[in-house]
LOMIPA-956155 format. One record per residue (C-alpha): x negated, y, z; residue number from 1. Coordinates in steps of 0.1 Angstrom, whole numbers. Layout:
<pts>
{{X; Y; Z}; NUM}
...
</pts>
This chain:
<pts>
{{137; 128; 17}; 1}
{{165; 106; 25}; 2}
{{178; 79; 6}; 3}
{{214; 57; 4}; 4}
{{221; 23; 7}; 5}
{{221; 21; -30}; 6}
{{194; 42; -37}; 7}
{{177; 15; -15}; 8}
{{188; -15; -33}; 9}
{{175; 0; -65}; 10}
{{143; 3; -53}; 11}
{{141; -28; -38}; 12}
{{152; -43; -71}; 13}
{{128; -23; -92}; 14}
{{100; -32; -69}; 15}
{{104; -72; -69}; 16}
{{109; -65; -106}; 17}
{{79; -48; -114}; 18}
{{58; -72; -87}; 19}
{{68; -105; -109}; 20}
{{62; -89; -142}; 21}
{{26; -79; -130}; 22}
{{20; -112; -113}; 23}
{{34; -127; -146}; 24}
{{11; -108; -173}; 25}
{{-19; -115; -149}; 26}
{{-13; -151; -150}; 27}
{{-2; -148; -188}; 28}
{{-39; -134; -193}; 29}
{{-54; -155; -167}; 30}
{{-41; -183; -191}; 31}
{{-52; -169; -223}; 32}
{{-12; -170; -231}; 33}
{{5; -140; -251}; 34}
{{31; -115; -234}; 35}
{{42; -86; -231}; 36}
{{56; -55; -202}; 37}
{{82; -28; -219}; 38}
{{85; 3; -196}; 39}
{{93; 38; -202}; 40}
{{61; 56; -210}; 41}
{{42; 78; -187}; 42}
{{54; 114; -188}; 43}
{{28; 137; -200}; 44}
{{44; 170; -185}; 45}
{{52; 156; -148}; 46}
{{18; 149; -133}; 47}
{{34; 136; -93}; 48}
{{61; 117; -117}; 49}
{{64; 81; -103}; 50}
{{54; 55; -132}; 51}
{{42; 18; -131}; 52}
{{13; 34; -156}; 53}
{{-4; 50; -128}; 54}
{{-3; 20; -105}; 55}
{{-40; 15; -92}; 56}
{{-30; -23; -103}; 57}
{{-23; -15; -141}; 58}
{{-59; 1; -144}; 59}
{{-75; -34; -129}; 60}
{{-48; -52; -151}; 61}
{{-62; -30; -184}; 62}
{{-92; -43; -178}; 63}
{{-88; -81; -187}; 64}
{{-99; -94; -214}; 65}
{{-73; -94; -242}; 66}
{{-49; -65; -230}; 67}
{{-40; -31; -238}; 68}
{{-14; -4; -235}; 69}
{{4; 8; -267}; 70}
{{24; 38; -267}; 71}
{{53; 45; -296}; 72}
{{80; 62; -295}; 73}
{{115; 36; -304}; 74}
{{135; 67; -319}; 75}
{{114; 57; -349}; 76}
{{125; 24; -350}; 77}
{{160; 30; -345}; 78}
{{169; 48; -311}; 79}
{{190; 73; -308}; 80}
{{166; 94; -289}; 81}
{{130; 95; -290}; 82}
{{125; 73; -264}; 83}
{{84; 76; -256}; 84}
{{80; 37; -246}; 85}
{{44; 19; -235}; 86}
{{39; -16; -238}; 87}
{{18; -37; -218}; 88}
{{3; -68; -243}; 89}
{{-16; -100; -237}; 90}
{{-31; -113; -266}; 91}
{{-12; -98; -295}; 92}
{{-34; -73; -314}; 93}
{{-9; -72; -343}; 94}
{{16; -56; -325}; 95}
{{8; -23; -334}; 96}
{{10; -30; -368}; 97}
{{42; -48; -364}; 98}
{{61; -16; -350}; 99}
{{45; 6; -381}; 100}
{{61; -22; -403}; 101}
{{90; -18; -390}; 102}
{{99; 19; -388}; 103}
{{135; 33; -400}; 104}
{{125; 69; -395}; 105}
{{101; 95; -406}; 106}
{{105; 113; -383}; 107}
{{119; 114; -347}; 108}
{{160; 120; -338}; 109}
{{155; 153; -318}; 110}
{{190; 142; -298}; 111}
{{188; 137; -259}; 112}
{{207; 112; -240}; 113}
{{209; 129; -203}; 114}
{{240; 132; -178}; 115}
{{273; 118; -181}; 116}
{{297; 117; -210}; 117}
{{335; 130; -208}; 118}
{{342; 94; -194}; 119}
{{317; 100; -166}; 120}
{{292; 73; -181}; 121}
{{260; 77; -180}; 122}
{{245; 89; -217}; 123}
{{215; 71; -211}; 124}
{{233; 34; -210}; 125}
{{231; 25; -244}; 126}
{{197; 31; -244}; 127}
{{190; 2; -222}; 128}
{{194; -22; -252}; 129}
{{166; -23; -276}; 130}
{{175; -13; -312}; 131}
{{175; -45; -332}; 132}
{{137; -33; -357}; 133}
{{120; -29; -321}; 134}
{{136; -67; -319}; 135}
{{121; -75; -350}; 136}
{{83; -58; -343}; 137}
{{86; -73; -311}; 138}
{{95; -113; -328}; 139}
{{71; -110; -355}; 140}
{{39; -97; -336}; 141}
{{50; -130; -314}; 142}
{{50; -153; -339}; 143}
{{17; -141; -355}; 144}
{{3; -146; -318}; 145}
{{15; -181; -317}; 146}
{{16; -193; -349}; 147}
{{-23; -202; -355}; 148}
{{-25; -216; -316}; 149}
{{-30; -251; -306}; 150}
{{-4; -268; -280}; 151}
{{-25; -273; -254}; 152}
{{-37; -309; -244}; 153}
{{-37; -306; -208}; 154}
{{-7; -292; -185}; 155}
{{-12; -253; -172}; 156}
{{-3; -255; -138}; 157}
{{24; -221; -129}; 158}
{{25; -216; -95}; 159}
{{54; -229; -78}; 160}
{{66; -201; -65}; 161}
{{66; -181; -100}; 162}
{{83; -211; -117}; 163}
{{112; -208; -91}; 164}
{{116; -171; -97}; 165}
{{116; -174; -135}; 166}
{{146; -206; -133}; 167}
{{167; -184; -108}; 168}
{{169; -156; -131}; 169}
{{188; -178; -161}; 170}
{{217; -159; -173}; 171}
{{247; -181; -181}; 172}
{{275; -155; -191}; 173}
{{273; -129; -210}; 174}
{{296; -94; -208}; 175}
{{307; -73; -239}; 176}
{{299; -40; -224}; 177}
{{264; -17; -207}; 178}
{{259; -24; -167}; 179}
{{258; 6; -144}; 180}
{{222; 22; -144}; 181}
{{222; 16; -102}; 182}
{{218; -16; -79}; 183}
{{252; -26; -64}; 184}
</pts>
């Protein structure tokens, strides 16, 4: 298999991504802090599908104390498709609950969002924004998390390195309209 420039760049982009958000919850849980990973969730029908769910890593990271893997679906909660979604959580064992709360369907839209539209967008772009009750589950099982915790006394020391990652990826501006679903 060959791949473009682009195709490149995306996975390159995709990879650093996913490395700091795994070196992030690991230090998250190492700290006894409360986070959380958002990734599409692993297809049941394609078993040699690529997914950050089968990552030998994820297993080890399932493991720690305090972390688990919930799977929902965000069509219930506003999506326009079903949208099968896992979540990756430190230290927030409400936040099940929290997404039940704060269902606006029954039962799941049976729409698809796949190819292009008429204007040669992708259909799949507006699902990149999560619909504003998966804001809210997501806020609330938060603030339960961190409402009964202590500030701590003493000063958590972030390594360097992660700290200077996190500060170069402050947005300043803000567009009006869905990025292209590829790396530039």
């Amino acid at each position: 298999m060959s791949l473009g420039i682009r195709e490149l760049c995306q996975i390159l982009t995709g990879n650093s991504l996913l490395i700091f958000a795994l070196e992030a919850i690991v230090e998250i849980a190492l700290a006894g802090s409360v986070g959380l990973v958002e990734h599409p969730a692993e297809p049941d029908d394609l078993v040699d599908a690529s997914s950050i769910w089968r990552l030998p890593v994820m297993d080890i990271i399932l493991h720690l104390p305090c972390v688990e893997k919930i799977r929902f679906a965000q069509g219930l909660l506003g999506a326009k498709t079903a949208k099968p979604t896992e979540l990756l959580c430190v230290n927030l064992p409400s936040m099940m609950q929290h997404l039940h709360a704060n269902r606006v369907r029954k039962e799941l839209p049976r729409g698809q969002s796949v190819g292009k539209d008429g204007q040669g967008h992708w259909r799949t772009s507006s699902l990149k924004e999560y619909a504003p009750a998966l804001c809210k589950a997501i806020s609330e099982a938060l603030r339960a998390a961190f409402d009964p915790q202590e500030v701590a006394a003493e000063h958590v020391c972030v390594p360097q390195h992660l700290l200077d990652i996190c500060h170069s990826m402050q947005v300043q501006t803000f567009g009006s309209n869905f990025g292209p679903d590829y790396a530039r």
